[in-house]
C-alpha positions as protocol buffer text, in pm:
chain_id: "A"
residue {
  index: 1
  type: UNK
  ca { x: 17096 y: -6958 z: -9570 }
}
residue {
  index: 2
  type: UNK
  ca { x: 17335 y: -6663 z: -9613 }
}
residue {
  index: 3
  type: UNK
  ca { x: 17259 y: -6338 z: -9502 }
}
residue {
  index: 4
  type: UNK
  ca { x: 17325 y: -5979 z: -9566 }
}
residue {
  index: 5
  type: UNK
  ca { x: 17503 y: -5768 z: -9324 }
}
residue {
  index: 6
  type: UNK
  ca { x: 17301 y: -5463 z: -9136 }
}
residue {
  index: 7
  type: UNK
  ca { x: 17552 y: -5187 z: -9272 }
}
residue {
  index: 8
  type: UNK
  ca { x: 17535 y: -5370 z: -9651 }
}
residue {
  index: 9
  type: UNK
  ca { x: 17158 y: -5335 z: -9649 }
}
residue {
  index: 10
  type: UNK
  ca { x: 17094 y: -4977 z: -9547 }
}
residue {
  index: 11
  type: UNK
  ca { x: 17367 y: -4886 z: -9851 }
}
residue {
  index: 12
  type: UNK
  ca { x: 17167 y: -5074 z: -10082 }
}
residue {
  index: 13
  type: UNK
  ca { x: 16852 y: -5045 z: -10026 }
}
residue {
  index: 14
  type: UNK
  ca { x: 16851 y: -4684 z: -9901 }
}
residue {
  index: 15
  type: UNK
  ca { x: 16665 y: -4532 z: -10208 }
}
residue {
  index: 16
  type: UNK
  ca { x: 16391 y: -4737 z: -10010 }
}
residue {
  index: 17
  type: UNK
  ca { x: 16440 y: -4451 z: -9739 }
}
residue {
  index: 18
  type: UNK
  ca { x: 16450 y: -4093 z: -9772 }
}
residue {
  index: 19
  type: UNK
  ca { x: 16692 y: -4022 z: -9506 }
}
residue {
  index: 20
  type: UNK
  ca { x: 16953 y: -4253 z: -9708 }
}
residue {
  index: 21
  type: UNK
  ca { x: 16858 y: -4164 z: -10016 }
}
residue {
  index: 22
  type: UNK
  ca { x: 17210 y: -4042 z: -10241 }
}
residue {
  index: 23
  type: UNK
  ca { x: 16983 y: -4035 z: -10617 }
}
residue {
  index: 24
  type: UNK
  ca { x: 17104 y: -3721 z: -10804 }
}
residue {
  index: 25
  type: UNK
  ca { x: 17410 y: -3700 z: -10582 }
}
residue {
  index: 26
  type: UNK
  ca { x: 17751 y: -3647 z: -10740 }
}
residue {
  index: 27
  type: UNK
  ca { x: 18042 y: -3764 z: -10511 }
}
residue {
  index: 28
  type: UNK
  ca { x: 18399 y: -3753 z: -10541 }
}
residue {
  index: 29
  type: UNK
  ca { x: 18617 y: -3993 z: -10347 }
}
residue {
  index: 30
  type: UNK
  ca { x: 18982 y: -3959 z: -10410 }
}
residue {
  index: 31
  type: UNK
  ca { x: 19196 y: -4250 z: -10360 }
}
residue {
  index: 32
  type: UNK
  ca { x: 18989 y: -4539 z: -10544 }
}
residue {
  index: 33
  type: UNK
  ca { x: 19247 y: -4753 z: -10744 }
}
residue {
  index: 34
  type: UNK
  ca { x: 19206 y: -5045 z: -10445 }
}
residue {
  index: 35
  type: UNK
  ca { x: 19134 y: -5071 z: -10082 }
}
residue {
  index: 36
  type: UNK
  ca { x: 18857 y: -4853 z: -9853 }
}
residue {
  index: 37
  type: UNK
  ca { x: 18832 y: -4566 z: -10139 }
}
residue {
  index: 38
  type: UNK
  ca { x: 18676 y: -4861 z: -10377 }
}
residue {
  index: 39
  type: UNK
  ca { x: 18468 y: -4995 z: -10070 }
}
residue {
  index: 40
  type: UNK
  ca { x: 18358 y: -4594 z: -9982 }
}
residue {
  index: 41
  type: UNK
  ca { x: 18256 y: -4514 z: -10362 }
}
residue {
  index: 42
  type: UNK
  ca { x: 18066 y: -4879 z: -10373 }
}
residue {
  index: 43
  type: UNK
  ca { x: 17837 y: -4814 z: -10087 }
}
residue {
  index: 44
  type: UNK
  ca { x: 17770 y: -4454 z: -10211 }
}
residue {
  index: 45
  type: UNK
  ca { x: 17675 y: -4625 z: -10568 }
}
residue {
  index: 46
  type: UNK
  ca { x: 17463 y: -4866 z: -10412 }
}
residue {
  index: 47
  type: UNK
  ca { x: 17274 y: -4558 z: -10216 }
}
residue {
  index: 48
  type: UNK
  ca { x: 17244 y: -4372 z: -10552 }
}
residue {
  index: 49
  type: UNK
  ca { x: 17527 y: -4151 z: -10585 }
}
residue {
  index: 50
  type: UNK
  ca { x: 17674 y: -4089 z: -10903 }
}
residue {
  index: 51
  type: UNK
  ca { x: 18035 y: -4133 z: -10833 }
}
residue {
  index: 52
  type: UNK
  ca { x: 18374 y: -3931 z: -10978 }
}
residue {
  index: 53
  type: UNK
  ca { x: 18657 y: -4157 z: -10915 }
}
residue {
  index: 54
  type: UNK
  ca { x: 19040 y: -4051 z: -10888 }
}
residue {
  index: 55
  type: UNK
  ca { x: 19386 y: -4165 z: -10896 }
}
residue {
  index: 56
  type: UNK
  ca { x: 19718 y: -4047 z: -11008 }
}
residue {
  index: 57
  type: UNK
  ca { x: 19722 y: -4311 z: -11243 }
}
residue {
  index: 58
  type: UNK
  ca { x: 19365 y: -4342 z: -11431 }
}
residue {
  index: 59
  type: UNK
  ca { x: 19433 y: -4638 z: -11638 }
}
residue {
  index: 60
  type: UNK
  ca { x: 19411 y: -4844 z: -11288 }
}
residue {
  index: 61
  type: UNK
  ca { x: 19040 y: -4691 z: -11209 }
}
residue {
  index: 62
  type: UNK
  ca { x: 18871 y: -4913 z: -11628 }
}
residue {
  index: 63
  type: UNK
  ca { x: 18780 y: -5213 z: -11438 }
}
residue {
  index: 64
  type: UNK
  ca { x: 18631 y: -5036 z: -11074 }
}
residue {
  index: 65
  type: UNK
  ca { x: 18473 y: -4789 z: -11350 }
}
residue {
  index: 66
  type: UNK
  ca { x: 18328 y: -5044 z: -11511 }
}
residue {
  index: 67
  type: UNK
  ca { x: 18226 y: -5207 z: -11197 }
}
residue {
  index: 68
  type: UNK
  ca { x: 17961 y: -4882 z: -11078 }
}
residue {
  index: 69
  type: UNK
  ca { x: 17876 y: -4820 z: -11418 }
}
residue {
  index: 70
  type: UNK
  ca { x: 17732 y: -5202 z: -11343 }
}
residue {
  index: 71
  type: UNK
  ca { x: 17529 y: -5049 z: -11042 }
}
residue {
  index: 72
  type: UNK
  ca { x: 17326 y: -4828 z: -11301 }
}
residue {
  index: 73
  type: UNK
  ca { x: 17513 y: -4498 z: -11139 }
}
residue {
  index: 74
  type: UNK
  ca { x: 17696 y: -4262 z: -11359 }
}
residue {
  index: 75
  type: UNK
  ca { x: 18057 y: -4257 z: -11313 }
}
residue {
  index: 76
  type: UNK
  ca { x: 18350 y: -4061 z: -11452 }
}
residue {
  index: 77
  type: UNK
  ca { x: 18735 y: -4125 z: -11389 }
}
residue {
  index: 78
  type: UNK
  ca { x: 19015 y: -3884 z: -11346 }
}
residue {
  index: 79
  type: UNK
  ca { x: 19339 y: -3812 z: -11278 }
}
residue {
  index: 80
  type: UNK
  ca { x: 19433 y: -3674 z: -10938 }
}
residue {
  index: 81
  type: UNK
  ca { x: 19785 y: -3615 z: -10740 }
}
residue {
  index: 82
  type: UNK
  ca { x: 19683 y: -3481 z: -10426 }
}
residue {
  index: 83
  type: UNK
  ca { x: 20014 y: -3332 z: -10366 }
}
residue {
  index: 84
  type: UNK
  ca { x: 19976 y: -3043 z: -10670 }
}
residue {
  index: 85
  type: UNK
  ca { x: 19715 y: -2768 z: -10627 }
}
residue {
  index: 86
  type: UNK
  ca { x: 19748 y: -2787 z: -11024 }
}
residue {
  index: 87
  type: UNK
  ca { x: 19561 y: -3103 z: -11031 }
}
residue {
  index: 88
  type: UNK
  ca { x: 19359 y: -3065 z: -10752 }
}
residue {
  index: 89
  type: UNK
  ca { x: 19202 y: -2778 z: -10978 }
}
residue {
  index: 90
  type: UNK
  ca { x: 19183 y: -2979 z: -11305 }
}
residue {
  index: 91
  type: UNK
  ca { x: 19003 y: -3286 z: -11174 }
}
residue {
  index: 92
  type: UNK
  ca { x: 18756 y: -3068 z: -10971 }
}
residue {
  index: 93
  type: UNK
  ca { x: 18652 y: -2837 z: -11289 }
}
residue {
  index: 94
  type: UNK
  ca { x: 18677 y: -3126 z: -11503 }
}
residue {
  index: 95
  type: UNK
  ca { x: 18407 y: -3332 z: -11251 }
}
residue {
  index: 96
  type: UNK
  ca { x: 18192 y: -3065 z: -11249 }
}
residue {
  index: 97
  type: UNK
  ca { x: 18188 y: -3011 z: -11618 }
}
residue {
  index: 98
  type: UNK
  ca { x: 18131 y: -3406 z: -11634 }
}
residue {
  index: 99
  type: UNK
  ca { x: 17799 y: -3396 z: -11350 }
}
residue {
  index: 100
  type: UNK
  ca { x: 17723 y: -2977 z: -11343 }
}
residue {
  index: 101
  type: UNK
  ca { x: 17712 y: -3016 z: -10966 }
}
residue {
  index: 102
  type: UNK
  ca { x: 17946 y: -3124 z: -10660 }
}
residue {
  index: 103
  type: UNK
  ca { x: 17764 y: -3273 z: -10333 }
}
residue {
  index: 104
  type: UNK
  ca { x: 17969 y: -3496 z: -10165 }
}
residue {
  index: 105
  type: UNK
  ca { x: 18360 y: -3510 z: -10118 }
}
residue {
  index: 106
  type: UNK
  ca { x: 18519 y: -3801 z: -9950 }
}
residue {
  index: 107
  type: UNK
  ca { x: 18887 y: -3716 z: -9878 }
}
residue {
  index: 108
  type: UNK
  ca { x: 19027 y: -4082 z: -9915 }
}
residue {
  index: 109
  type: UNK
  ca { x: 19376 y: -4084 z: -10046 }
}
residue {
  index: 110
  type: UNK
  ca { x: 19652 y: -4152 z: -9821 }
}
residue {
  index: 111
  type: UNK
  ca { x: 19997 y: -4265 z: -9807 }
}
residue {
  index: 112
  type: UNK
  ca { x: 20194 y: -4398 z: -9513 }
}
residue {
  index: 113
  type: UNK
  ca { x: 20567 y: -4510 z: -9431 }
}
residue {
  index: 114
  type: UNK
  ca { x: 20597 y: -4726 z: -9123 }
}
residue {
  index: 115
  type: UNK
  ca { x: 20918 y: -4659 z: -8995 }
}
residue {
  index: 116
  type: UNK
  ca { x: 21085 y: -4595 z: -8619 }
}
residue {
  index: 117
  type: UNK
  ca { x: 21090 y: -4216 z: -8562 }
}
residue {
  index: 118
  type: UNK
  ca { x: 21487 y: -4197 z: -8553 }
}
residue {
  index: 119
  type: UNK
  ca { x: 21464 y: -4334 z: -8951 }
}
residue {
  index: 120
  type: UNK
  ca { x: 21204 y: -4101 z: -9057 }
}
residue {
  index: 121
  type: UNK
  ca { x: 21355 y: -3887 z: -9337 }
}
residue {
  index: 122
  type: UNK
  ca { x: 21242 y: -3488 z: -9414 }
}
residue {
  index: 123
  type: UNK
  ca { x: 21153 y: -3664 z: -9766 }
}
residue {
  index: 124
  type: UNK
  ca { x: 20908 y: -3930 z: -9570 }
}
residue {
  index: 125
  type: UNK
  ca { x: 20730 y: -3679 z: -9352 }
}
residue {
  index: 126
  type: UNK
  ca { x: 20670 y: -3453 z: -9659 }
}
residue {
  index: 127
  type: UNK
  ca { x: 20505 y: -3688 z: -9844 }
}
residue {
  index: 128
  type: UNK
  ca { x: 20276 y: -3843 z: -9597 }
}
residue {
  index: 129
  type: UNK
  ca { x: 20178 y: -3529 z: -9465 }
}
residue {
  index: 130
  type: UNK
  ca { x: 20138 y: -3344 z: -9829 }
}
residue {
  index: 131
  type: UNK
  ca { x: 19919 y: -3601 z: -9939 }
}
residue {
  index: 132
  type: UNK
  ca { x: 19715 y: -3674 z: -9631 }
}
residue {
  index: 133
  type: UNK
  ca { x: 19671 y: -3335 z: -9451 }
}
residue {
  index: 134
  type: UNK
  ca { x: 19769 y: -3082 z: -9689 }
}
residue {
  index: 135
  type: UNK
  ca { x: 19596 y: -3287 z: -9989 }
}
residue {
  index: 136
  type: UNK
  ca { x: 19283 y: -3314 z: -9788 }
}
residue {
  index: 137
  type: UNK
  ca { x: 19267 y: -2911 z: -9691 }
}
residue {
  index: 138
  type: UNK
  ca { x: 19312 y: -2795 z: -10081 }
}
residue {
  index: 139
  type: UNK
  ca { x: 19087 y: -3087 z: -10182 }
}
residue {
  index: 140
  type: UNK
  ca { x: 18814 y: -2951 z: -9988 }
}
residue {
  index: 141
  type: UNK
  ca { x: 18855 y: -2632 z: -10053 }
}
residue {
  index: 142
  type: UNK
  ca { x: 18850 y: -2651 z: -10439 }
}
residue {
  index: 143
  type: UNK
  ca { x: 18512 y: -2869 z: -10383 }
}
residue {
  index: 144
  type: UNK
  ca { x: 18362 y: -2641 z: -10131 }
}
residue {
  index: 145
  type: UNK
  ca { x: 18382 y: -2357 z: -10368 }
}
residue {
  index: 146
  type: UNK
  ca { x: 18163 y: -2485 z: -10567 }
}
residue {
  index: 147
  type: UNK
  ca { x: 17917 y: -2601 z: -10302 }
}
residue {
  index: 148
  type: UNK
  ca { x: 17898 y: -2263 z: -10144 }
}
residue {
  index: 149
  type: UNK
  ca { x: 17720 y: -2183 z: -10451 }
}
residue {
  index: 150
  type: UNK
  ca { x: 17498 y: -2459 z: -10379 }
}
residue {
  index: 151
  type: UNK
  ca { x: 17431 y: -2379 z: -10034 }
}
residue {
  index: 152
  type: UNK
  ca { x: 17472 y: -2728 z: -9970 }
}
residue {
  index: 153
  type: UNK
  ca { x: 17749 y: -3006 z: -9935 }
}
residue {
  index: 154
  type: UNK
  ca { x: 17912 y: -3292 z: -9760 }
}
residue {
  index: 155
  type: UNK
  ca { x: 18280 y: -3315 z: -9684 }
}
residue {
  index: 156
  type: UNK
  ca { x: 18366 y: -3621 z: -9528 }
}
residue {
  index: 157
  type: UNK
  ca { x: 18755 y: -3651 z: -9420 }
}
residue {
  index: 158
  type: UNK
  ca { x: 18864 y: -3967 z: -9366 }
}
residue {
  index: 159
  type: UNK
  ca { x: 19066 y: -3958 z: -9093 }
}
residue {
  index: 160
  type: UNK
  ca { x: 19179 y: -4325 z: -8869 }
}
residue {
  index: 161
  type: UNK
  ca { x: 19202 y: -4411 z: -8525 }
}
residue {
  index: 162
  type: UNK
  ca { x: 19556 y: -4297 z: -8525 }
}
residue {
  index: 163
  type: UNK
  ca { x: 19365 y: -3924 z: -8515 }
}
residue {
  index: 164
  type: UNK
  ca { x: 19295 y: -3962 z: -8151 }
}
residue {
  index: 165
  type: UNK
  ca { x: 19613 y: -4251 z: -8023 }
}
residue {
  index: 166
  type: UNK
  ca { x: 19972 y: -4261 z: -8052 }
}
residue {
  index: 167
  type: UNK
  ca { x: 20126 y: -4595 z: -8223 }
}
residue {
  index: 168
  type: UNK
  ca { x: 20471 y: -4619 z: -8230 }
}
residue {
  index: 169
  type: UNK
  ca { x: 20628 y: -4623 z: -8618 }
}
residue {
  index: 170
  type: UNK
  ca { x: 20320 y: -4412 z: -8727 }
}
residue {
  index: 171
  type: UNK
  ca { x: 20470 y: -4067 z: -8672 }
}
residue {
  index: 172
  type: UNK
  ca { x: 20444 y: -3892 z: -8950 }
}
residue {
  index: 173
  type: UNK
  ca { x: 20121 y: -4042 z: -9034 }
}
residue {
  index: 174
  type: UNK
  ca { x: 19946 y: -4016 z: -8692 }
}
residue {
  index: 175
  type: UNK
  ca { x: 20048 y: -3652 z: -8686 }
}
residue {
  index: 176
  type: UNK
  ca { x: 19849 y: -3653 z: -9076 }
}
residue {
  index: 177
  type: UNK
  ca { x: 19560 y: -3794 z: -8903 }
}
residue {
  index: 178
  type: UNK
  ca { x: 19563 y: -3586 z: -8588 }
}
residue {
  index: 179
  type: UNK
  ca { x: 19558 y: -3310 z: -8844 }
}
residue {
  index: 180
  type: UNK
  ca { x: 19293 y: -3433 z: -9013 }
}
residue {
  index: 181
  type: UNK
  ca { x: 19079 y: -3410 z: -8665 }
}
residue {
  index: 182
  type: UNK
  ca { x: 19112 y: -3100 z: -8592 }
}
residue {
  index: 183
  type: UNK
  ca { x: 19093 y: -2989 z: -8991 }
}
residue {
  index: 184
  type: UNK
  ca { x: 18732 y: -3133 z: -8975 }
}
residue {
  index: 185
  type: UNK
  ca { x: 18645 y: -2920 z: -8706 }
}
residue {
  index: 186
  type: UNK
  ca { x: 18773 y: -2568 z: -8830 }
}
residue {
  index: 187
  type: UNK
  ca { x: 18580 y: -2632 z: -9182 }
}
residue {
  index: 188
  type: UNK
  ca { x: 18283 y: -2737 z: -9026 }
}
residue {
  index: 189
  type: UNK
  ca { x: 18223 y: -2381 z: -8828 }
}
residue {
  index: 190
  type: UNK
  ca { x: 18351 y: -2200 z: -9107 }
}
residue {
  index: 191
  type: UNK
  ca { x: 18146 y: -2327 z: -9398 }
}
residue {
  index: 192
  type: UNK
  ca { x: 17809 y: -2458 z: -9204 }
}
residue {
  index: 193
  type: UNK
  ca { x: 17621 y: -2139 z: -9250 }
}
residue {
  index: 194
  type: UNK
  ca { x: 17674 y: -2213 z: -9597 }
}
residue {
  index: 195
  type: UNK
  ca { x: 17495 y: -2560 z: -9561 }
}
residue {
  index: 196
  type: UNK
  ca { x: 17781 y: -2786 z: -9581 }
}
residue {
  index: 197
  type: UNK
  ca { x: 17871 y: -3003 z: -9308 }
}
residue {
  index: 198
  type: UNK
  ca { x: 18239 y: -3148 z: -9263 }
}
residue {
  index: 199
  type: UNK
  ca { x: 18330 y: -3438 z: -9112 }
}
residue {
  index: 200
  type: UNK
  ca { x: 18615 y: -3699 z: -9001 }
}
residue {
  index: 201
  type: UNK
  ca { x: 18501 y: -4074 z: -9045 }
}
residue {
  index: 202
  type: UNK
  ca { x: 18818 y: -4277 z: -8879 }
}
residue {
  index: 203
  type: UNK
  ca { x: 18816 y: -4621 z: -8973 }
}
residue {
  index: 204
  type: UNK
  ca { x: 19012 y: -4863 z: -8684 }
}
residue {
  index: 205
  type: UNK
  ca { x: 19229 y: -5175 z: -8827 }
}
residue {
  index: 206
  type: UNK
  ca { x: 19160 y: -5314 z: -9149 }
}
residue {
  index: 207
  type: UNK
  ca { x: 19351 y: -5471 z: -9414 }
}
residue {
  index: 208
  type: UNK
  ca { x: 19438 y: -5271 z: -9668 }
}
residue {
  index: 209
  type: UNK
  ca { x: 19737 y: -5282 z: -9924 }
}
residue {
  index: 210
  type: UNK
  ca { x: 19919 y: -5046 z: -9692 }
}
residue {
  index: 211
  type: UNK
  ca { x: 19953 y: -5291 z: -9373 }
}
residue {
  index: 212
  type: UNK
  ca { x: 19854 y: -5664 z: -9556 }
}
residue {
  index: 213
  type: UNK
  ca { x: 20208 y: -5721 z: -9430 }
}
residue {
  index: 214
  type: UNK
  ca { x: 20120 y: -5735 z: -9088 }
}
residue {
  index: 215
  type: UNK
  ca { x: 19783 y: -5942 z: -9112 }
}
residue {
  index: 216
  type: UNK
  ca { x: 19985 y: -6225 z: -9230 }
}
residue {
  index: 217
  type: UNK
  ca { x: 20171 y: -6233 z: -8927 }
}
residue {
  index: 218
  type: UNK
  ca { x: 19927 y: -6481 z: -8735 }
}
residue {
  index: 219
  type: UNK
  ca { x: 20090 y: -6387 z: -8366 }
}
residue {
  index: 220
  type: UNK
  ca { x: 20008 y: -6010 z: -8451 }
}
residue {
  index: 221
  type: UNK
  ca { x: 19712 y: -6054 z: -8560 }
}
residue {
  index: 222
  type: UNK
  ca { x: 19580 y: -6255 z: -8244 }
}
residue {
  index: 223
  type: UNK
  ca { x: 19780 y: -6012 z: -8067 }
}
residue {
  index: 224
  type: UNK
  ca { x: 19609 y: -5673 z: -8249 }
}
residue {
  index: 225
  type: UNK
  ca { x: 19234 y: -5886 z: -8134 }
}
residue {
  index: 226
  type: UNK
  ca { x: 19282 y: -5930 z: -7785 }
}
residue {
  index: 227
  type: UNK
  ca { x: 19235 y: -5548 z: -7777 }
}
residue {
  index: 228
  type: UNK
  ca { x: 18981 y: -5459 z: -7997 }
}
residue {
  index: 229
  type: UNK
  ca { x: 18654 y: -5548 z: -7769 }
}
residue {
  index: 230
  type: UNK
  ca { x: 18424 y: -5653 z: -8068 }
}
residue {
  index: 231
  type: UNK
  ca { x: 18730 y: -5922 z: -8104 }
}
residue {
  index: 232
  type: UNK
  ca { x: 18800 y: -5886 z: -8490 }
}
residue {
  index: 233
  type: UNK
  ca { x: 18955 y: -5645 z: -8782 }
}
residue {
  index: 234
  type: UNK
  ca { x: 18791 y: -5414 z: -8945 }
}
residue {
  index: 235
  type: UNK
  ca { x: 18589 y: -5608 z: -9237 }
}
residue {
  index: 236
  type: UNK
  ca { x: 18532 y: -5333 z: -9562 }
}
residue {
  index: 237
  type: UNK
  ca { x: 18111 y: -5378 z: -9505 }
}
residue {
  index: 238
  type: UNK
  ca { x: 18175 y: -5248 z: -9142 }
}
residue {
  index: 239
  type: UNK
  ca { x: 18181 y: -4893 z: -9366 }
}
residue {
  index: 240
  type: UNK
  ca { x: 17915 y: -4930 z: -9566 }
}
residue {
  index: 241
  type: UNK
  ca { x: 17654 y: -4715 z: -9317 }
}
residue {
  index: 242
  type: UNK
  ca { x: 17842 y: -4470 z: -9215 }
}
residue {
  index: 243
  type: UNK
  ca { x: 18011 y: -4356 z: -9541 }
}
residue {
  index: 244
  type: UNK
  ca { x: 17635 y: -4305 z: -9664 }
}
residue {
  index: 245
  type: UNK
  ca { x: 17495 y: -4194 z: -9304 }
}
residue {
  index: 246
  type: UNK
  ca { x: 17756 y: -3892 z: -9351 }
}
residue {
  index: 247
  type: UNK
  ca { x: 17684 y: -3837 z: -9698 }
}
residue {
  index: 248
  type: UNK
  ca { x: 17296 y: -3865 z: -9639 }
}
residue {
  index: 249
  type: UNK
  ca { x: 17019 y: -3659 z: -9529 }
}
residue {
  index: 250
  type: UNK
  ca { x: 17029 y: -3828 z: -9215 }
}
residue {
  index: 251
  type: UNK
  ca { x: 17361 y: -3657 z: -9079 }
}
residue {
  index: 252
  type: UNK
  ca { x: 17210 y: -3308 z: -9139 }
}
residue {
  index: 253
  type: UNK
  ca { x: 17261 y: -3185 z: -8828 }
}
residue {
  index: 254
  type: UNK
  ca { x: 17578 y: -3325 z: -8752 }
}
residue {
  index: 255
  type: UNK
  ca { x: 17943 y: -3155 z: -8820 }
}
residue {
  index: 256
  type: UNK
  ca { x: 18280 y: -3084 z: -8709 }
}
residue {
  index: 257
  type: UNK
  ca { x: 18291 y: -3433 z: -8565 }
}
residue {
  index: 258
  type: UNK
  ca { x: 18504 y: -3767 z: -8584 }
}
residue {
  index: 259
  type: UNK
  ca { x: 18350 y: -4088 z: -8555 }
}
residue {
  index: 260
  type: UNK
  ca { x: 18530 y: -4378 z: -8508 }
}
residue {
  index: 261
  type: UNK
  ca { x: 18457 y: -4771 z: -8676 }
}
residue {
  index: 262
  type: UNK
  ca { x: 18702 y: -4900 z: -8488 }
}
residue {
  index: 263
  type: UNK
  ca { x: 18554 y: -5191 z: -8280 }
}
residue {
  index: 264
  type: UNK
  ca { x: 18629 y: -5009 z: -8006 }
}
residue {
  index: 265
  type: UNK
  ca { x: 19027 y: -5012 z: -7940 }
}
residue {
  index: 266
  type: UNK
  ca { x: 19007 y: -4641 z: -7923 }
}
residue {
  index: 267
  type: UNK
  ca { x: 18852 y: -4721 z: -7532 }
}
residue {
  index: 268
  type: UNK
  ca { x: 19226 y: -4822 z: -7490 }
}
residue {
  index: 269
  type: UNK
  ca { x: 19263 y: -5160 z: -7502 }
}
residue {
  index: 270
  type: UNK
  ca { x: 19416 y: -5187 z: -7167 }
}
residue {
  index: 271
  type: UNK
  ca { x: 19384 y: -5517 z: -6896 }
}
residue {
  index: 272
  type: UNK
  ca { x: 19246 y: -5401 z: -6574 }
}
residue {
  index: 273
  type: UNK
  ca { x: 19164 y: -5704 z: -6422 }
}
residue {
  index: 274
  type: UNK
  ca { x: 19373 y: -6017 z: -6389 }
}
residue {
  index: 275
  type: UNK
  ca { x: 19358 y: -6395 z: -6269 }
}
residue {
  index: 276
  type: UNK
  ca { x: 19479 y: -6233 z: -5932 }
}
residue {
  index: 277
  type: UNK
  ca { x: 19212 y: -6074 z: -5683 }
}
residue {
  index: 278
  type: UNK
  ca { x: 19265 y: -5727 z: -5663 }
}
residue {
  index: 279
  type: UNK
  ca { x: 19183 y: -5573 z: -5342 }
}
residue {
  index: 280
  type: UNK
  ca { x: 18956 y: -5257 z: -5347 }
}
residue {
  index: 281
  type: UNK
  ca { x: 19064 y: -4901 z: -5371 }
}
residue {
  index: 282
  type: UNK
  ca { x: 18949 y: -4554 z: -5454 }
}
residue {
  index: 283
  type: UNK
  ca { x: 19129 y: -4532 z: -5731 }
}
């Protein structure tokens, strides 16, 4: 007998329950051509959502469009470079000319170089952080615009554990994150009184086509579980609830914050008992 995981369930079958209910929502997620932005805009589907999906290369988006069109959910394609203000504006008036209304904005696209800090170039840290922090700010601002009007809205940033710890080779990309932390939080008290809420949803380690490269190692792999306490990756249905949790009803009282789905390394993953006994202190 196969069975259905927890987080898998309350995306589907959330029009079952009010407080996960996404019917008549339009969401954008930027970022969908492959990895977590396809998994994010499937679970907000499933919930009901009408979905507007992006890339800088819309070709690549047919087959995932033709995959939520499957879920019975309305669905439009665009083309989006995060890094241009110019198309930032295009794709937002031309989504809300497509669905007459903008509720929910999941900041997904990213980009990352994984290199030793004395090789990072002034060409690598402009592109990671253009695209993930500076994308993310114009992104939201372009869709908040419009749900000002509204009087209601959910941003949801999506940040990574790397927002709140320091991995060596991530640089650039940490400081992105970082950003993205404390971005959430300065949105979120200056557009809540306008009913929008703004948050940071920081995924932990999973495989994506960023870091695949490293999951085939098998010693780093057993080496990145020892310190995760739940004792695996990241799977993509790990998402599935909270993506529509903060897009939902049910987060309405909840903003300016980051919540990690991480397994837990973020509690530091460090050894503090051994096969030796320790003797006591007050330490």
């Amino acid at each position: 007998m196969t069975t259905t995981p927890i987080s898998s369930k309350l995306a589907s079958g959330s029009a079952n329950n009010p407080l996960f209910d996404l019917t008549g929502k339009t969401a954008i997620v930027t970022g969908t051509s492959r990895g977590l932005g396809q998994d994010f805009a499937r679970a907000l589907a499933k919930a009901g959502a009408d979905i507007v999906l992006t890339s800088r290369n819309r070709a690549s988006l047919s087959a995932f469009e033709a995959e939520i069109r499957a879920l019975g959910r309305r669905t439009v394609a665009l083309d989006l470079d995060v890094r241009y203000q110019h198309s930032i504006e295009a794709m937002v008036s031309a989504a809300e000319s497509a669905f007459g209304h903008l509720d929910i904005l999941v900041n997904n696209a990213g980009f990352n170089i994984r290199k030793p800090a004395l090789e990072v170039t002034w060409e690598d840290w402009n592109v990671i952080l253009d695209t993930n922090l500076r994308g993310s700010f114009f992104m939201a601002q372009a869709v908040a615009r419009r749900m000002i009007k509204a009087k209601y809205g959910r941003i949801i940033n999506i940040g990574s554990v790397t927002s709140v710890a320091g991995y060596a080779g991530l640089g650039p990309y940490g400081a992105s994150r970082g950003g993205i932390r404390q971005l959430t939080m300065s949105l979120a008290d200056d557009w809540g009184k306008h009913g929008i809420t703004v948050n940071c949803l920081a995924p932990g380690w999973f495989r994506t086509e960023q870091n695949k490269a490293l999951y085939e190692d098998p010693e780093w792999v057993q080496y990145l579980i020892e310190r995760i306490p739940i004792k695996r990756p990241g799977e993509p249905h790990d998402l599935d609830g909270p993506i529509v949790f903060l897009a939902s009803k049910s987060s309405r009282y909840i903003t300016g914050q980051t919540i990690l789905i991480d397994g837990g390394i973020s509690t530091g993953g460090l050894r503090a008992l051994g096969k030796a006994k320790v003797p006591e202190s007050d330490v």
